[in-house]
Backbone as numpy.savetxt, mean C-alpha at the origin, in Angstrom:
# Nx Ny Nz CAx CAy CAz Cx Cy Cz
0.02 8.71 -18.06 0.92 8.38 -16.93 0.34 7.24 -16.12
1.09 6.26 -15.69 0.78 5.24 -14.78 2.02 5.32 -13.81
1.38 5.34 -12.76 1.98 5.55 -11.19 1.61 3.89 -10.39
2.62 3.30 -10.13 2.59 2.43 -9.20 2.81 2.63 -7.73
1.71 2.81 -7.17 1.48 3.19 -5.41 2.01 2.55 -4.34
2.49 0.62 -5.14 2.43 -0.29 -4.29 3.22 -1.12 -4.60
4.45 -1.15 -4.44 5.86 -2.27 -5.12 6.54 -2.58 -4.09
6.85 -4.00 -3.90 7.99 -4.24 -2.78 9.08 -4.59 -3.55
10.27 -4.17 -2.84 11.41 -4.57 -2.68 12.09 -5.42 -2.05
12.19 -6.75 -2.21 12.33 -7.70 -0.73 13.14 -9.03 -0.65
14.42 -9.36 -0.56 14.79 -10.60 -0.81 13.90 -11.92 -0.15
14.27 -12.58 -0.50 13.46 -13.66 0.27 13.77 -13.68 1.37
14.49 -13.65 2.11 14.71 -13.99 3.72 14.05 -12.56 4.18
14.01 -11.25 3.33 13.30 -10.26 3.83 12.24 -10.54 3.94
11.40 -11.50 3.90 10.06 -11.56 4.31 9.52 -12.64 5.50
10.80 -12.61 6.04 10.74 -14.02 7.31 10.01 -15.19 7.15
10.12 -15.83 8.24 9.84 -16.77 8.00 8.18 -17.69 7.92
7.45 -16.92 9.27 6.10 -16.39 9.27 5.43 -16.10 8.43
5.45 -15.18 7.57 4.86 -14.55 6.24 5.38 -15.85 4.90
6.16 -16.16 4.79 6.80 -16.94 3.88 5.63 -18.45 4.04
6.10 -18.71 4.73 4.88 -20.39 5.68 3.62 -19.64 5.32
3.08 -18.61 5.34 1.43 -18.32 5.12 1.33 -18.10 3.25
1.82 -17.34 2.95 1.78 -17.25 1.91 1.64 -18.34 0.71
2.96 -19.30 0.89 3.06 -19.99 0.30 2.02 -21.02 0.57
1.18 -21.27 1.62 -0.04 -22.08 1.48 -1.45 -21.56 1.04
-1.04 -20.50 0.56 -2.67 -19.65 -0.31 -2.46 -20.29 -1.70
-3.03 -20.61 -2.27 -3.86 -20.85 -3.82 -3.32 -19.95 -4.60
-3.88 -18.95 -4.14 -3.61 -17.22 -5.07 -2.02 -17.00 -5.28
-1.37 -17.79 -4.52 -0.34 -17.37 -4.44 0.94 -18.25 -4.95
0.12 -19.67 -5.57 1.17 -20.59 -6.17 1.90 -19.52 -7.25
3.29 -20.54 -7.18 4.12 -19.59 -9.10 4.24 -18.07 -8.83
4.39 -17.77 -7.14 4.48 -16.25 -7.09 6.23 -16.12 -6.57
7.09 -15.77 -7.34 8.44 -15.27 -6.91 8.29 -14.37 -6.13
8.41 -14.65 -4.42 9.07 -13.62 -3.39 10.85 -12.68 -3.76
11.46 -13.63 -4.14 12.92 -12.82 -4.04 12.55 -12.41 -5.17
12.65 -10.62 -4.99 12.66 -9.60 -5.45 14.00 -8.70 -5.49
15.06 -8.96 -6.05 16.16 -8.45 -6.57 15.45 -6.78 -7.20
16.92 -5.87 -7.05 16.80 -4.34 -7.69 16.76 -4.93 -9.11
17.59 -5.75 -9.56 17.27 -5.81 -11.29 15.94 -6.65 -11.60
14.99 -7.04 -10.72 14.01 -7.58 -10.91 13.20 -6.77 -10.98
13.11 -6.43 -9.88 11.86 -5.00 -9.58 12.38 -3.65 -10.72
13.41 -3.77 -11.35 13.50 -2.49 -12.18 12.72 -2.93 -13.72
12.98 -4.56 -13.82 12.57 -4.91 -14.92 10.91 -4.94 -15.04
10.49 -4.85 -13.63 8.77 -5.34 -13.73 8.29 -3.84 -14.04
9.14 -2.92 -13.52 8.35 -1.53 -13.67 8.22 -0.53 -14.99
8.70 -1.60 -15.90 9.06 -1.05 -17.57 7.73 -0.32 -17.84
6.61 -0.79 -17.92 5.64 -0.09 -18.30 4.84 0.77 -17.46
5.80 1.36 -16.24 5.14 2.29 -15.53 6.21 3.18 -15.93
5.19 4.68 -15.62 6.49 5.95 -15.76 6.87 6.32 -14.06
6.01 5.76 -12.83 6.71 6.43 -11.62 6.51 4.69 -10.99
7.01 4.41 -9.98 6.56 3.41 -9.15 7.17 4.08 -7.57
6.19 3.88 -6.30 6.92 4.13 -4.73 6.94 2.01 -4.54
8.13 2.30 -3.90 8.54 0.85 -3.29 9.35 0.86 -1.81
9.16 -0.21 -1.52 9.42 -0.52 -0.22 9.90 -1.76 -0.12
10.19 -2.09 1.50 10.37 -3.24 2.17 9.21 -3.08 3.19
9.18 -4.21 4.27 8.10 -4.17 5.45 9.55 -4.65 6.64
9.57 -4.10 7.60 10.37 -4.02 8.72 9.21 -4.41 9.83
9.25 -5.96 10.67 8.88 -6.23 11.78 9.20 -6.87 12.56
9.45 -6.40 13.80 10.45 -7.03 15.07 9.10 -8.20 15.48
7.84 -8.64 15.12 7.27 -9.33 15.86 7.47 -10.54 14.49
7.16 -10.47 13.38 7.23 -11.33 12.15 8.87 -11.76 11.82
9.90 -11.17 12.45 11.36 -11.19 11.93 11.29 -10.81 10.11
10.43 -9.83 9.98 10.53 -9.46 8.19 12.02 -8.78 8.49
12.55 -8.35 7.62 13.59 -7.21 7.86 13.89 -6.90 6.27
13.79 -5.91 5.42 14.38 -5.18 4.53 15.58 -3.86 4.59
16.39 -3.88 4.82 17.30 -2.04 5.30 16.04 -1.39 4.39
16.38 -0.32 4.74 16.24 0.75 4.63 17.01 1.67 3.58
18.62 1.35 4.01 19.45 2.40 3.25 19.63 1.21 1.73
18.76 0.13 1.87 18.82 -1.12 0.62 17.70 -0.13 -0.43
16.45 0.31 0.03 15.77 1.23 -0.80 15.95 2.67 -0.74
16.63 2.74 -0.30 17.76 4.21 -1.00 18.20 4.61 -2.08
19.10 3.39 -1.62 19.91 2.89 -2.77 19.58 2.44 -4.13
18.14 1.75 -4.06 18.13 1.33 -5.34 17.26 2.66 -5.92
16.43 3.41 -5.13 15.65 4.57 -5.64 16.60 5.54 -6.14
17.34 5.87 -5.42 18.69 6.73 -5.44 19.29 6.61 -7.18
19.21 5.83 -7.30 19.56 4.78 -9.00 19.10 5.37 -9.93
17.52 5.55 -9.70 16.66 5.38 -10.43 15.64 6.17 -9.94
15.94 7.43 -9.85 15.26 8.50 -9.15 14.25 9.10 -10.64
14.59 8.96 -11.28 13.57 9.27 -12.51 12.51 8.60 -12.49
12.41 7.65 -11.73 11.00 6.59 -11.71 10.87 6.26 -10.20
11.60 6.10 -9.38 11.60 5.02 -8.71 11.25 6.37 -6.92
10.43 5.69 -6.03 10.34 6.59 -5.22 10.44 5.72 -3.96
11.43 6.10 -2.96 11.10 4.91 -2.06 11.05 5.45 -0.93
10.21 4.40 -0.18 9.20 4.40 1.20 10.31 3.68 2.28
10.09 4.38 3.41 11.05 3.40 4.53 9.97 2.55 5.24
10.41 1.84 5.38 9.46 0.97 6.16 9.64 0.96 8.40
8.58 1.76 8.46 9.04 1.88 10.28 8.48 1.12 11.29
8.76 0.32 12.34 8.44 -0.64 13.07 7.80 0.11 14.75
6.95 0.57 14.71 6.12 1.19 15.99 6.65 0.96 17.07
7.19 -0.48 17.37 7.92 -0.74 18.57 9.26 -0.66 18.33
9.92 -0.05 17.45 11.46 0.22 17.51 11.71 1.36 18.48
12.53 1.01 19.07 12.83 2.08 20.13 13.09 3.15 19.37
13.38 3.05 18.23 14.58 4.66 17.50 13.84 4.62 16.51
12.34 4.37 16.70 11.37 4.89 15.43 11.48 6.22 14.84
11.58 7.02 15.67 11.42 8.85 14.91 12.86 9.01 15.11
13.74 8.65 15.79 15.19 8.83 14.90 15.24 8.18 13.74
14.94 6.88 13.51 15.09 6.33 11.98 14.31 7.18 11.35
13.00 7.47 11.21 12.38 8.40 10.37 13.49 9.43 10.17
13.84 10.37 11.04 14.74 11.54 10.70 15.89 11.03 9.62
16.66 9.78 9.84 17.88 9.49 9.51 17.37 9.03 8.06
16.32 8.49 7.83 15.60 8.05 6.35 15.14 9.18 5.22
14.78 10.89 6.07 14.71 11.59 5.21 15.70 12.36 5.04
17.05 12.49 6.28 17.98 13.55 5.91 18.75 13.20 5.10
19.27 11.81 5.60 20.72 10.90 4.67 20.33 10.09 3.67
18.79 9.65 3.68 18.86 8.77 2.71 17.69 9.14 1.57
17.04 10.16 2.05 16.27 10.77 1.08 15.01 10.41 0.41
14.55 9.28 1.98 13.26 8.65 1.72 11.85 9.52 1.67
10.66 8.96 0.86 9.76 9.95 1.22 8.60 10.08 1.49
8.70 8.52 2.06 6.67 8.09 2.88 7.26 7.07 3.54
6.45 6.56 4.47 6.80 5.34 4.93 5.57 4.45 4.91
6.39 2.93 5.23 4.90 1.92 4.69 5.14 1.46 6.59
3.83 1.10 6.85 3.29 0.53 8.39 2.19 -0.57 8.21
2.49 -1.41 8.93 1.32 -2.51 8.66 0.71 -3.00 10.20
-0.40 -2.55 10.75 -0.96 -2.93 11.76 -0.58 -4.62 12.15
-0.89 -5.54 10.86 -1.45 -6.88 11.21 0.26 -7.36 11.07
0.91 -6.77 10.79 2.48 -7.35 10.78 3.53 -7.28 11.69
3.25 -5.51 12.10 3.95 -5.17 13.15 3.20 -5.29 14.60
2.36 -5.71 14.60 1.27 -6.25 15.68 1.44 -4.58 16.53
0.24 -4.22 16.27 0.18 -2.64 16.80 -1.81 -2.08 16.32
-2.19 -1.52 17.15 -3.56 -1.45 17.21 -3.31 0.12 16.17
-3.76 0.85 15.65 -3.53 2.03 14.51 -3.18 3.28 15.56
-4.52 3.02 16.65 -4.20 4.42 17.46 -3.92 4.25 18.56
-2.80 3.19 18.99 -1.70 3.61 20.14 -0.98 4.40 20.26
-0.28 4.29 21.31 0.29 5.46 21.17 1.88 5.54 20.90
2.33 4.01 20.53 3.27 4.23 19.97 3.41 4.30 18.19
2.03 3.77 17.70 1.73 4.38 16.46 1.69 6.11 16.20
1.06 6.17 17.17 0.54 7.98 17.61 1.73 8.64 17.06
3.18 8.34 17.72 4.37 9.00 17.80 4.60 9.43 15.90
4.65 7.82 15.75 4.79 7.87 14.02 4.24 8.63 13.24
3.06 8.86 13.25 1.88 9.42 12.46 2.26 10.94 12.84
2.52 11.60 14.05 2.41 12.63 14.43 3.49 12.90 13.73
4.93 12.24 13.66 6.33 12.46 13.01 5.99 12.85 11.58
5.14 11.81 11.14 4.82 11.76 9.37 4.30 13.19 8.95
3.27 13.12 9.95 2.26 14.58 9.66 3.65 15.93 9.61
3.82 15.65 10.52 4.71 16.69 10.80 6.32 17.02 9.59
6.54 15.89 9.41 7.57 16.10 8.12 6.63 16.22 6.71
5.62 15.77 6.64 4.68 15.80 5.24 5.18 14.42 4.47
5.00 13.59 4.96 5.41 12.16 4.54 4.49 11.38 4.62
3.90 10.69 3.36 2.64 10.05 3.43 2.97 8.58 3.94
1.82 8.41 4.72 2.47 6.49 4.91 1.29 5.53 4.00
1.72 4.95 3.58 0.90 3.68 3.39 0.76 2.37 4.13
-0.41 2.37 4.68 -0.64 0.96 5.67 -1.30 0.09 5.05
-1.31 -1.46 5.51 -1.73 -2.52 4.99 -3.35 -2.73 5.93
-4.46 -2.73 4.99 -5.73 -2.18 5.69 -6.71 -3.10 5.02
-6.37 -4.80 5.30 -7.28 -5.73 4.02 -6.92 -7.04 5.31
-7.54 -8.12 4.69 -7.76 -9.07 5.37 -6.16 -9.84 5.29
-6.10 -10.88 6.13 -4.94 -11.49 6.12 -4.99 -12.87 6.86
-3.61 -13.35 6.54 -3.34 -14.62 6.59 -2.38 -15.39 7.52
-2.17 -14.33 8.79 -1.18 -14.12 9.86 -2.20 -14.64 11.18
-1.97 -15.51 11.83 -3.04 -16.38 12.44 -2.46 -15.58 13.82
-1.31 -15.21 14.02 -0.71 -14.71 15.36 -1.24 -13.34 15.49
-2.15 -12.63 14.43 -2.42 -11.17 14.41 -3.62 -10.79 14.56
-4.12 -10.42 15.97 -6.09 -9.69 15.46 -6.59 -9.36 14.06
-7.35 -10.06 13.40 -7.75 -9.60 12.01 -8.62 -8.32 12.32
-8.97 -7.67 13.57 -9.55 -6.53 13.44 -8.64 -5.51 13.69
-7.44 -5.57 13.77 -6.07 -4.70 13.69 -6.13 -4.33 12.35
-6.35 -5.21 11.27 -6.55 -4.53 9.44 -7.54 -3.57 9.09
-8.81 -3.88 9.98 -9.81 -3.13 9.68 -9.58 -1.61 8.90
-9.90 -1.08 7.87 -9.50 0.41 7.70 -10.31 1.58 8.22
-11.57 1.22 9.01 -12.53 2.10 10.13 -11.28 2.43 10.71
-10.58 1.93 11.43 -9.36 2.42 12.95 -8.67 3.41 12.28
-8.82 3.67 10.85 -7.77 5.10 10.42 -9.08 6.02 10.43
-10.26 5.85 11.04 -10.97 7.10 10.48 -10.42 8.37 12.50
-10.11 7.27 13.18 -9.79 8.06 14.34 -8.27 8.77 14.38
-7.47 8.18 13.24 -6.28 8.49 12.81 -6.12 9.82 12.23
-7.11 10.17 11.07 -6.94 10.60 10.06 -7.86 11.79 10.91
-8.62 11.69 11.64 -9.22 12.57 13.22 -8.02 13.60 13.74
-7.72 12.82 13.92 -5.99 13.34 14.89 -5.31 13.94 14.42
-4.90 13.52 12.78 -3.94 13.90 12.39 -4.31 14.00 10.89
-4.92 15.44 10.60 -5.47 15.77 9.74 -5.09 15.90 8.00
-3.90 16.44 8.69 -3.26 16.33 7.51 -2.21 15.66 6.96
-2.02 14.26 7.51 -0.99 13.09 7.41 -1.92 12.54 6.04
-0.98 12.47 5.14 -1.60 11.60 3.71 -1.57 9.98 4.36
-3.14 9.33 3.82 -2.76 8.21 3.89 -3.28 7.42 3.21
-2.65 6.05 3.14 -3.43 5.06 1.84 -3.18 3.91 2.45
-4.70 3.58 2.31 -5.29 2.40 2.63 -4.82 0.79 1.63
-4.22 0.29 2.08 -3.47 -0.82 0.92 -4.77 -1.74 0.53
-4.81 -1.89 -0.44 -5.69 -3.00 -0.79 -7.11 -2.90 -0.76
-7.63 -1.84 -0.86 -8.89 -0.91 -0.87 -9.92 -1.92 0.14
-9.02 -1.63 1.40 -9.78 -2.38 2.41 -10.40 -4.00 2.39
-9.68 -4.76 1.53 -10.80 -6.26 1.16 -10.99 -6.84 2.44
-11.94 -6.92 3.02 -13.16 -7.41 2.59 -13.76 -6.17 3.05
-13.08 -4.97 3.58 -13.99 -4.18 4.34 -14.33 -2.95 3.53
-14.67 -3.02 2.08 -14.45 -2.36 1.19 -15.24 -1.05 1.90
-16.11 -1.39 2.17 -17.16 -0.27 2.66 -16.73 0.77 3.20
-16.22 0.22 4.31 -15.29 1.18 5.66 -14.23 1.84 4.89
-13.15 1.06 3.92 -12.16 1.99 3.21 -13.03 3.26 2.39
-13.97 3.25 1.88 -14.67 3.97 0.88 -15.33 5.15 1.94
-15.96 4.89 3.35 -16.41 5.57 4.36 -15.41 6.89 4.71
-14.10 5.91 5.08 -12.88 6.69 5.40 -12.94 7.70 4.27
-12.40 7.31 3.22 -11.70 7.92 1.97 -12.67 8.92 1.54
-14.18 8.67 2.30 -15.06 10.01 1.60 -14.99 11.00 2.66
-15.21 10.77 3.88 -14.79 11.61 5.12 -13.79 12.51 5.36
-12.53 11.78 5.40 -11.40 12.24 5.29 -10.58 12.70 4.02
-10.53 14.30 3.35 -9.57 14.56 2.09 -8.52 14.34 1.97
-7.38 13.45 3.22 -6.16 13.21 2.79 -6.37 11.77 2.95
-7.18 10.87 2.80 -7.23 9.29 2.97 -7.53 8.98 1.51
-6.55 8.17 1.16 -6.53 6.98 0.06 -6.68 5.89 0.23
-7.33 5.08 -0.97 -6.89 3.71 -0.63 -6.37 3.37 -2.38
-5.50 2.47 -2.41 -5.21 1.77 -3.13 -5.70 0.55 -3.72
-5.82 -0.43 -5.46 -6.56 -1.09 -5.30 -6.06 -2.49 -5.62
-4.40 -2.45 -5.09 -3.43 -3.77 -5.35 -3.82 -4.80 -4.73
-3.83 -5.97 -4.65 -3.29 -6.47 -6.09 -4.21 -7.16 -7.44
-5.73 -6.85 -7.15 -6.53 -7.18 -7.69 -6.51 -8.61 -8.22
-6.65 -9.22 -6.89 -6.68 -10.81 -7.86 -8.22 -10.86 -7.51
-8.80 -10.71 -6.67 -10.19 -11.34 -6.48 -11.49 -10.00 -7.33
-11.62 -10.58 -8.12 -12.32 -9.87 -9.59 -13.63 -9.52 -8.89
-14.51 -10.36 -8.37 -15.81 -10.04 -7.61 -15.79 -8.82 -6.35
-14.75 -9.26 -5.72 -14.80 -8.28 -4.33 -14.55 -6.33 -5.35
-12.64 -6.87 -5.79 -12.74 -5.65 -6.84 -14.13 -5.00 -7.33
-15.00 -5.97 -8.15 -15.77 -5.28 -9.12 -17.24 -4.37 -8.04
-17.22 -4.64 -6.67 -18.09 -4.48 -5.55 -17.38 -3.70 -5.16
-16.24 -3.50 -4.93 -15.50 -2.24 -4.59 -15.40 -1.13 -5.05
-15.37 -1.04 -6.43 -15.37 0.17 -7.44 -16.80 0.41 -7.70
-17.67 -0.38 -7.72 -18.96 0.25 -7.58 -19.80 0.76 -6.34
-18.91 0.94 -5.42 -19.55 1.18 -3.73 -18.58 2.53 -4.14
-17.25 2.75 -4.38 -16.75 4.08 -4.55 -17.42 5.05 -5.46
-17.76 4.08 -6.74 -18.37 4.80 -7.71 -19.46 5.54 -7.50
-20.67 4.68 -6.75 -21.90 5.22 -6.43 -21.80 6.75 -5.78
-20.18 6.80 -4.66 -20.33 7.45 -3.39 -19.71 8.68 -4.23
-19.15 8.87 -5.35 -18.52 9.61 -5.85 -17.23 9.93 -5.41
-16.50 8.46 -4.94 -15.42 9.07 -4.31 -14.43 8.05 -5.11
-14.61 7.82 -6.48 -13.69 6.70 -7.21 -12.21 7.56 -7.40
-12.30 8.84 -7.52 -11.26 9.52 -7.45 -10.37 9.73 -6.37
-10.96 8.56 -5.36 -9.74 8.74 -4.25 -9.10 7.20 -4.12
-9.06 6.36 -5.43 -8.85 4.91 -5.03 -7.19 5.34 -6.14
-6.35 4.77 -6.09 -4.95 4.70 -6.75 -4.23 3.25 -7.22
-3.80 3.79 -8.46 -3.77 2.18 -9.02 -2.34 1.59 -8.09
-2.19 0.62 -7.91 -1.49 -0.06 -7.40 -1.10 -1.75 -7.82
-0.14 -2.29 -7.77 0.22 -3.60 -8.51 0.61 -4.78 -6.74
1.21 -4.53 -6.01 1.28 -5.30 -4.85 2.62 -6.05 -5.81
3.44 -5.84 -6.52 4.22 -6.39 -7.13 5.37 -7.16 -6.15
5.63 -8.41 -5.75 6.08 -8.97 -7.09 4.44 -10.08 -6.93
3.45 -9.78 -6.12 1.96 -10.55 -6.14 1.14 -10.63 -7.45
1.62 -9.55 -8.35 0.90 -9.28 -9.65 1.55 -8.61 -10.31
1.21 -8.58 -11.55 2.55 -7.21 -12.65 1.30 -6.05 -12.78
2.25 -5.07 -13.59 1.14 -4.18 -14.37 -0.04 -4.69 -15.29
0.48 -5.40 -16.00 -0.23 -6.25 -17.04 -1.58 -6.53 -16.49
-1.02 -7.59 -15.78 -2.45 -8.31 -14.83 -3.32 -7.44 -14.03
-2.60 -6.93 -13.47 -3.37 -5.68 -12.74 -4.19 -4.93 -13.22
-4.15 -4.28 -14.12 -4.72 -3.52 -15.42 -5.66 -4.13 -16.05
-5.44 -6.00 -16.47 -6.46 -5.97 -17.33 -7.27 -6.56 -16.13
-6.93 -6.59 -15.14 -8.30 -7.97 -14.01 -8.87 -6.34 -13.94
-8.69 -5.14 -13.53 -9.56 -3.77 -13.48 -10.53 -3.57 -14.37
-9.78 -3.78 -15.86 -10.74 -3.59 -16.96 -12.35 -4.58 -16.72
-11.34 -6.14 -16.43 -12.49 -6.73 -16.05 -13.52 -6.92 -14.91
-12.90 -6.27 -13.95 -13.66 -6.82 -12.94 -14.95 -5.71 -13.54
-15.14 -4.38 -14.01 -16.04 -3.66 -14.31 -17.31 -3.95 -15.10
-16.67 -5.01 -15.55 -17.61 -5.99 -16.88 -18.71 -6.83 -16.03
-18.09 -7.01 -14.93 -19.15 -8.55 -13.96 -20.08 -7.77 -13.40
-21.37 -8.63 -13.51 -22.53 -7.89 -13.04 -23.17 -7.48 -14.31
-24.61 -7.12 -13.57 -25.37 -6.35 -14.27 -24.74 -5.06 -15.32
-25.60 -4.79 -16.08 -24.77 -3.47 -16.31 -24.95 -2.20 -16.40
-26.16 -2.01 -15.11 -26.29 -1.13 -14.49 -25.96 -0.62 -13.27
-25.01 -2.18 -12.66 -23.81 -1.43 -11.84 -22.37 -1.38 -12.31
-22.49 -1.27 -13.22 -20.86 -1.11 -13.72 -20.61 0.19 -14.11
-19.37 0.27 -13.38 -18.59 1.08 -13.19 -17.90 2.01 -14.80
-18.32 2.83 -15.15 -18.02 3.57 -16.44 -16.54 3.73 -17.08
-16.35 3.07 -18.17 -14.85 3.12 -19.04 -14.05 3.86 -18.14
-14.77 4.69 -18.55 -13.23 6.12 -18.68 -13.27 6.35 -17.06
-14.08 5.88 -15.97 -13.64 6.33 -14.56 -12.32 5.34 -13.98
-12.52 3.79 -14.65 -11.61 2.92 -14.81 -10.41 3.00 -15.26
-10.56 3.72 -16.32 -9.25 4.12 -17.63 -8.48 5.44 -16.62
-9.31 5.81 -15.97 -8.79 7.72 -15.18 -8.39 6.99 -14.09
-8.74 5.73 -13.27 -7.54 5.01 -12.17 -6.70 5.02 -12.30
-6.80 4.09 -13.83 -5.10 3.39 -13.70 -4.54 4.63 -14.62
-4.73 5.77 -14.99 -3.26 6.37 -15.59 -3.76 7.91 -14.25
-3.77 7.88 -13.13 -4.00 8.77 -12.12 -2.90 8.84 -11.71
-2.84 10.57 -11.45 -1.48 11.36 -10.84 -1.89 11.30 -9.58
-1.14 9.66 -9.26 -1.10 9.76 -7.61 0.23 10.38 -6.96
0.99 10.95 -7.32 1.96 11.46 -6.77 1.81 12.72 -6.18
0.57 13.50 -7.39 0.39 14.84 -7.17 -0.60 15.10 -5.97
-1.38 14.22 -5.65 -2.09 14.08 -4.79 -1.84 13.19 -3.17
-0.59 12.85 -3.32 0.05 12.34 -2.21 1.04 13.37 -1.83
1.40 14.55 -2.54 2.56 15.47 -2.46 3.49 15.13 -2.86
3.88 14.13 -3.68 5.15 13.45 -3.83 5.44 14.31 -5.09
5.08 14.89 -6.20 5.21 14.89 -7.28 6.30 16.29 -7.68
């Protein structure tokens, strides 16, 4: 089984205009198609058997994806397809939209991004969210890695600020996007501390940080809490999969990270361990 943790759903104008201008001046990111169509994103997920997907919703970035848009396409394609609402901390009708996302539309985590929706993790209008999540059993996934948003505290990404989160609110599932880059350490700190903290290890383009990442989990014995993830449409399965295989190879090879703990990532029942399953 391969579970994709980490898929957007997003037309191009869903990713405003802000994010669009940064992106497109990264390197990493030439030849990367943003507009993400349902028949696009259904076609990338052929060689997964589950994928959770989303949009990102922010009143400070103007992102905007609906909501009842990944419903709809999960709704479709409920044999594979699992979708996340995306909630904005400063929306006035945050925990009514949550309610209205799991009664009518049958959503079943939500995605939050500190450095997007410009929001510190443990305010207290985050507080509200998290307490909502905990409380319905809805895992969120936050964006917890470095970034490229010049209008946003880069210590708002940090993934330390969920260890006071995951404090609070004990039993809110959560996953760390992007297995903390650059702060690999702190995601791995969290994720051993806390039994409902994940991190994810999308989109694996930078092979060195990756291959330092899985061997700081590995050492700690906590590689069983990292979940494969693609950051799609940033990377496919393909790529994703084999830059993992490789990043394990770099280095010595007495810190590398063992086959089969690599091989037990990417086909990991993250669903069953997020509650989703």
């Amino acid at each position: 089984m391969i579970v994709d943790v980490h898929t957007h759903l997003t037309p191009l104008e869903g990713w405003g205009p802000t994010f669009l201008d940064r992106v497109r001046s990264q390197p990493h990111a030439v030849g990367i198609d943003l507009d993400v169509t349902p028949e696009r994103h259904w076609a990338a997920m052929e060689e997964v058997d589950r994928a959770i997907v989303f949009g990102i919703n922010s009143l400070a970035l103007e992102m905007h994806t609906s909501n009842d848009s990944i419903a709809e396409y999960a709704s479709a394609h409920s044999e594979k397809i699992i979708g996340f609402m995306s909630i904005d901390p400063h929306q006035e009708d945050a925990i009514e939209e949550i309610d209205r996302c799991v009664r009518q539309l049958g959503l079943r985590g939500i995605k939050m991004s500190p450095v997007y929706q410009h929001y510190h993790p443990c305010d207290e209008k985050a507080e509200r969210v998290h307490r909502h999540a905990e409380k319905l059993g809805l895992p969120i996934l936050t964006h917890a890695a470095f970034h490229s948003i010049y209008q946003t505290p880069m210590k708002w990404a940090n993934p330390i600020l969920y260890d006071d989160v995951a404090q609070q609110f004990p039993n809110l599932r959560i996953i760390l996007a992007h297995i903390g880059l650059p702060w690999y350490s702190d995601a791995m700190v969290v994720a051993r501390k806390h039994p409902n903290v994940f991190a994810d290890v999308s989109p694996v383009f930078h092979l060195r940080w990756i291959n330092r990442a899985l061997d700081l989990f590995h050492e700690f014995s906590v590689i069983h809490k990292l979940l494969f993830g693609t950051d799609f449409p940033f990377t496919t399965t393909d790529r994703a999969i084999q830059n993992l295989r490789k990043a394990q190879q770099i280095g010595p090879k007495e810190a590398r990270v063992p086959e089969e703990e690599i091989e037990a990532l990417i086909h990991r029942d993250s669903l069953k361990l997020l509650g989703l399953d």
